[in-house]
RONUTI-223795 format. One record per residue (C-alpha): residue number from 1; z, y, x. Coordinates in Angstrom, 3 decimals, always signed. Each point is the difference from the previous one (the first is absolute). Layout:
   seq         c3         c2         c1
   NUM          Z          Y          X
...
***
This chain:
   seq         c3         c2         c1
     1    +13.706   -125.236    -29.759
     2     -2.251     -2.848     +0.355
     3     +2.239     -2.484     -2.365
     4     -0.524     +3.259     -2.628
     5     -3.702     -0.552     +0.857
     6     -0.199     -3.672     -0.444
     7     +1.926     -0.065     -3.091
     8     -2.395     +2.817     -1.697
     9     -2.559     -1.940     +1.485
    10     +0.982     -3.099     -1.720
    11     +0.937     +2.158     -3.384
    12     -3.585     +0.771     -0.385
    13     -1.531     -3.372     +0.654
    14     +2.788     -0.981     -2.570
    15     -1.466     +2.569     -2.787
    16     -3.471     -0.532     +0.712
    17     +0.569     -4.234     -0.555
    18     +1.189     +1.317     -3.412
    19     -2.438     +1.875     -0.659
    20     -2.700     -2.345     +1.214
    21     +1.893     -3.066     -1.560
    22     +0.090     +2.271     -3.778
    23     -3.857     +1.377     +0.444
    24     -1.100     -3.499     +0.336
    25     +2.041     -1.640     -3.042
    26     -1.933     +3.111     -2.115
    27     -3.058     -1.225     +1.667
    28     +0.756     -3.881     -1.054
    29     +0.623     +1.149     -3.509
    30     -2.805     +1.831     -0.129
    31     -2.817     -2.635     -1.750
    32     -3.551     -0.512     +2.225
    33     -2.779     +0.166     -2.774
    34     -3.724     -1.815     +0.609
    35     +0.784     +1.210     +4.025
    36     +1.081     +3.685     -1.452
    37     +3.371     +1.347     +0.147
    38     +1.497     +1.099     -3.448
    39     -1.199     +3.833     -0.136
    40     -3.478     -0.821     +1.667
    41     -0.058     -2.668     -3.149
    42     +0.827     +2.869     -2.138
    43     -2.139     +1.752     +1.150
    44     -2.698     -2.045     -0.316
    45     +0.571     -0.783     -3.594
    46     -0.014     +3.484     -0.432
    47     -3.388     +0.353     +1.393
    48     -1.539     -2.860     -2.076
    49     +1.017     +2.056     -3.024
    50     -3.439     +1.199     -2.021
    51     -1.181     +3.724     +0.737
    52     -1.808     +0.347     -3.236
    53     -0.050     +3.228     -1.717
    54     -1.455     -2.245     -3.252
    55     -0.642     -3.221     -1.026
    56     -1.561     -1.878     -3.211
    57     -0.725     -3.180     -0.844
    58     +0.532     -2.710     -3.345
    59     +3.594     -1.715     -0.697
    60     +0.965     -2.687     -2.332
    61     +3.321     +0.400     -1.259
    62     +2.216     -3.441     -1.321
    63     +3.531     +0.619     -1.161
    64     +2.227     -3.104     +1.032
    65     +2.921     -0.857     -1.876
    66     +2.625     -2.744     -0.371
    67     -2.475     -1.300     -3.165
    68     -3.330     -0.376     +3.096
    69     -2.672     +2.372     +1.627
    70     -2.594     +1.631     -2.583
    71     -2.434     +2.633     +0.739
    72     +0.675     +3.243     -1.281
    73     -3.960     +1.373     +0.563
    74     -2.224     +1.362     +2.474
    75     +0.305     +4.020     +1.264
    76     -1.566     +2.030     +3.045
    77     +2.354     +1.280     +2.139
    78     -0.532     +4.068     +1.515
    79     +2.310     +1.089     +2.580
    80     -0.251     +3.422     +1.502
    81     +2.685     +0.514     +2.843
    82     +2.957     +2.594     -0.866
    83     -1.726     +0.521     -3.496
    84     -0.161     -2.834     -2.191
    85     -0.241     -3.781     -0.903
    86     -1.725     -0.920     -3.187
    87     -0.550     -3.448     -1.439
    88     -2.632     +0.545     -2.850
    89     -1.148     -2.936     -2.547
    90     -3.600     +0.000     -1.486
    91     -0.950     -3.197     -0.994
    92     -2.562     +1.052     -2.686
    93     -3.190     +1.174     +1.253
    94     +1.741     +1.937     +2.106
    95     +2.336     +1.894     -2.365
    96     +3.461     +0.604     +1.256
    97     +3.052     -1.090     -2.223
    98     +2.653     +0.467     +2.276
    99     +1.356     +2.167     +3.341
   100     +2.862     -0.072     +2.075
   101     +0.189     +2.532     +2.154
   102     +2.811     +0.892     +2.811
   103     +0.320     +3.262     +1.566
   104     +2.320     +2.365     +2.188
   105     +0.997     +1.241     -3.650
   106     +1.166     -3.959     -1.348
   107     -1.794     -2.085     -1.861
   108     -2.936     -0.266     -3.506
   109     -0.909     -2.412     -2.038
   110     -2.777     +0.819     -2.445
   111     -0.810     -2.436     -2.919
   112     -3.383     +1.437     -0.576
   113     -0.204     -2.507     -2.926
   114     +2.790     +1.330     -1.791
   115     +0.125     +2.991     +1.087
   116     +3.279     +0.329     +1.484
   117     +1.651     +0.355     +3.030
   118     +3.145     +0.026     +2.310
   119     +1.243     +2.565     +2.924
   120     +2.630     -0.588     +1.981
   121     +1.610     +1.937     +3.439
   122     +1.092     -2.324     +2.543
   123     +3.151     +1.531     -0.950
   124     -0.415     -1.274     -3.184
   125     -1.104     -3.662     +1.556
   126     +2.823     -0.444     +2.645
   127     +2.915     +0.899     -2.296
   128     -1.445     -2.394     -2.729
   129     -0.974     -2.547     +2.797
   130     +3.045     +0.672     +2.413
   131     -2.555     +0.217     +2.609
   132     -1.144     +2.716     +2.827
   133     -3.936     -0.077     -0.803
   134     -2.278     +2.821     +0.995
   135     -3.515     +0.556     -0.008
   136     +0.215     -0.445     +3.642
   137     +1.692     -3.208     -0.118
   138     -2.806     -1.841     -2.590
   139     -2.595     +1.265     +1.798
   140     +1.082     -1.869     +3.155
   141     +0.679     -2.684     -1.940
   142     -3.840     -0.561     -1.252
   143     -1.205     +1.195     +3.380
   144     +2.019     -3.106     +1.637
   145     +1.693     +2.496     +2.643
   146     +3.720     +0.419     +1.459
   147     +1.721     +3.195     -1.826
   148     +3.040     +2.344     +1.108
   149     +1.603     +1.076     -3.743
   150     -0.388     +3.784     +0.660
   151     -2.638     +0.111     +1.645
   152     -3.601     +0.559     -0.713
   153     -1.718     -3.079     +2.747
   154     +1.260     -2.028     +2.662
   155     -1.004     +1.420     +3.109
   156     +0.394     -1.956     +3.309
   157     +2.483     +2.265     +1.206
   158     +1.900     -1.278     -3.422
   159     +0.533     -3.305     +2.017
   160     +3.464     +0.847     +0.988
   161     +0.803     +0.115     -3.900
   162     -0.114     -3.653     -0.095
   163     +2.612     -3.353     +1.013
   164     -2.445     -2.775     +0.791
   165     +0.961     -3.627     +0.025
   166     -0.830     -3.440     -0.352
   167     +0.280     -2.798     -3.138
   168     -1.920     -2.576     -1.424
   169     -2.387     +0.265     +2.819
   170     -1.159     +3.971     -1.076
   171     +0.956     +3.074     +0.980
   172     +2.175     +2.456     -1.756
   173     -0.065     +3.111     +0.045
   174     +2.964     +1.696     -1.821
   175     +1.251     +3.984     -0.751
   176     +2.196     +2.082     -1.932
   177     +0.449     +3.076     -1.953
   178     +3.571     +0.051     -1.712
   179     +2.220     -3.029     -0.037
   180     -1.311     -0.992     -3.744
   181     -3.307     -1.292     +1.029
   182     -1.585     -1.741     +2.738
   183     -3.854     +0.069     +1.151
   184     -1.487     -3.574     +1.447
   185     -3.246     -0.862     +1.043
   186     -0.968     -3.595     +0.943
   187     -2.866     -0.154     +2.486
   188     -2.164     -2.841     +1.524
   189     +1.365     -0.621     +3.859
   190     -3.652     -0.384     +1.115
   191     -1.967     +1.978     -1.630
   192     +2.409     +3.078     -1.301
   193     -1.181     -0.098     -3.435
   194     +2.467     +1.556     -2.591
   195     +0.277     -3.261     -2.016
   196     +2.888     +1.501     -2.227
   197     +1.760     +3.164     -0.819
   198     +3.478     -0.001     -1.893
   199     +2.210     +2.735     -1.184
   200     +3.790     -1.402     -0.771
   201     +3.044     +1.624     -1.861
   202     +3.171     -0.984     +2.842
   203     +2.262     -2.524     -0.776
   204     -2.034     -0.915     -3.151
   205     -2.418     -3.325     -0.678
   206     -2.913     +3.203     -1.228
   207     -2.649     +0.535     +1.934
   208     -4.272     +1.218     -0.669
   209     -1.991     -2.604     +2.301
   210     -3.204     +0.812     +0.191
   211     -2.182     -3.221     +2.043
   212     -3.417     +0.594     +0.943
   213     -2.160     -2.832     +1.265
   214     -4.234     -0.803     +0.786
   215     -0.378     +2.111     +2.454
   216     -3.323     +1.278     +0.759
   217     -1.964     +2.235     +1.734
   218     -0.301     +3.200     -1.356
   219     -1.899     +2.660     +2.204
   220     +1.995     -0.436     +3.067
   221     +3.434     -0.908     -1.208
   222     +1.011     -3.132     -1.552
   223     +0.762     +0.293     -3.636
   224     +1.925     -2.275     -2.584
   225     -2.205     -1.294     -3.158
   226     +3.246     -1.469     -1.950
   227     +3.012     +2.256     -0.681
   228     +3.237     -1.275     -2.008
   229     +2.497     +1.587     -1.418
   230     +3.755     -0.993     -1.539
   231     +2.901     +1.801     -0.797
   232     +2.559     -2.502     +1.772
   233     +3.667     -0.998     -1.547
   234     -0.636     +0.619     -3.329
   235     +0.667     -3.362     -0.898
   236     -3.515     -0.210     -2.041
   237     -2.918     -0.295     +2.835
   238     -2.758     +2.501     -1.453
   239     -3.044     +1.066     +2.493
   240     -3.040     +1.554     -0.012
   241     -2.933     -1.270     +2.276
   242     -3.056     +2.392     +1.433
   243     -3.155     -2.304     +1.359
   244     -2.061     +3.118     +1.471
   245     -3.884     -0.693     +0.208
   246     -3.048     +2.636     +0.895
   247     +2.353     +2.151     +2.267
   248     -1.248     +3.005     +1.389
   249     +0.819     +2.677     +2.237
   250     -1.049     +3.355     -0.764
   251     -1.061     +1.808     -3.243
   252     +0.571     +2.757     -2.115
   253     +1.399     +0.465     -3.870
   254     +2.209     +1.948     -1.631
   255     +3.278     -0.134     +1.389
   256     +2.146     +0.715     -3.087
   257     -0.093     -0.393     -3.549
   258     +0.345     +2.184     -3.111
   259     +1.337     -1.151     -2.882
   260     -1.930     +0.968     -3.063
   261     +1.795     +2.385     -2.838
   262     -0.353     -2.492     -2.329
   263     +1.591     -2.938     +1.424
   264     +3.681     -0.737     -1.072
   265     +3.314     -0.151     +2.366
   266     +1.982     -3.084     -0.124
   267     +3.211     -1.045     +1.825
   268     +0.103     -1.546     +3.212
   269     +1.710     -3.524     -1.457
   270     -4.266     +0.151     -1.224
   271     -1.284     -0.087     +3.038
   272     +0.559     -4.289     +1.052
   273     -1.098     -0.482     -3.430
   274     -3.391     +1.697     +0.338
   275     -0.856     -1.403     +3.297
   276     +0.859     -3.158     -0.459
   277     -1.990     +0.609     -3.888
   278     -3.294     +0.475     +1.858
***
């Protein structure tokens, strides 16, 4: 009876060495971020994200292509949370030319000039783009915040949603929502600022990378000035920069546009053309 006792004994010291030795490899593996352990990083990045319900401000847009940079023109920039994002051009006394405006429903482009305009779904967008856009998505994008594809806003409690490691001396965070595209978001190790977001198609050199740099402060959250954007893998390197000026948070305007009766429909292989026109 008391060998039966020893050896059970010894059994569960046995399993619980396992156990101890396993729980502390996960623990090695497990990266240490600016003194925070990977989901209290999360977390925190999370939190740093803007609460805005709107924001304004002036952008410069330059178009960058294998040929140089050149500046495309000056626009204001309205963003309404969960409603809209509108880029409008008025460079003549205050007469606008041009919108682009994104919504829940897709995406307009007036050409107030010509009077014309395109409307696309993001239905329309992704199968043309061979992309998984959303209103959702863009609007994290231009808010510089961490996004879940199917899902309104990060929440803390999203943290678990997220792989975290370390390269290149940032942190990055990394999820997934089929096995055709991946989500990764390069952060600063010190001060948790989203310093890049990037959507890739597996197994493929495509990818949207979206950079944001300048940071400043912005009511009480830090808040890029310079956003890039390429379409990676292409094999011609075209990108569009954003150099924000005059932010502000708050405001209110008309969340949504209507197109007048008069203007004229044209097809969505228009719409590059007309932006990059203005």
């Amino acid at each position: 009876m008391m060998k039966r006792l020893i050896n059970y004994i010894g059994l569960v010291v046995a399993v619980a060495l396992v156990v101890s030795c396993s729980s502390s490899r996960k623990v090695a593996r497990t990266p240490m971020i600016g003194g925070l352990t990977g989901t209290d990083y999360i977390e925190k990045v999370i939190e740093l994200s803007p609460v805005w319900q709107s924001l304004s401000g002036k952008v410069t847009l330059s178009l960058s292509t294998p040929e140089g940079v050149s500046k495309v023109g000056s626009a204001t920039l309205r963003l309404k949370r969960d409603e809209s994002i509108q880029l409008s051009v008025a460079p003549l006394l205050g007469i606008e030319m041009a919108r682009l405006e994104i919504s829940p429903d897709g995406i307009l482009a007036l050409d107030r000039l010509n009077k014309r305009y395109v409307q696309v779904s993001f239905e329309e967008v992704n199968s043309w783009a061979h992309t998984d856009l959303s209103f959702a998505v863009l609007q994290s994008l231009f808010l510089n915040e961490l996004f879940v594809p199917g899902k309104q806003r990060v929440a803390v409690t999203d943290a678990g949603d997220f792989r975290v490691s370390l390269a290149d001396g940032r942190a990055v965070l990394e999820t997934q929502d089929s096995e055709q595209l991946t989500y990764r978001f390069y952060t600063s190790t010190d001060k948790g600022w989203l310093e890049e977001s990037n959507i890739g198609l597996a197994d493929t050199p495509y990818s949207l990378q979206w950079k944001y740099d300048a940071f400043q402060l912005l009511k009480d959250r830090f808040f890029p000035e310079q956003m890039y954007v390429t379409i990676q893998g292409t094999g011609k390197q075209v990108g569009v920069g954003m150099e924000f000026s005059r932010l502000n948070v708050g405001g209110n305007w008309e969340a949504r546009t209507e197109v007048p009766s008069r203007y004229k429909r044209v097809q969505v292989d228009e719409l590059l053309k007309m932006l990059v026109s203005k």
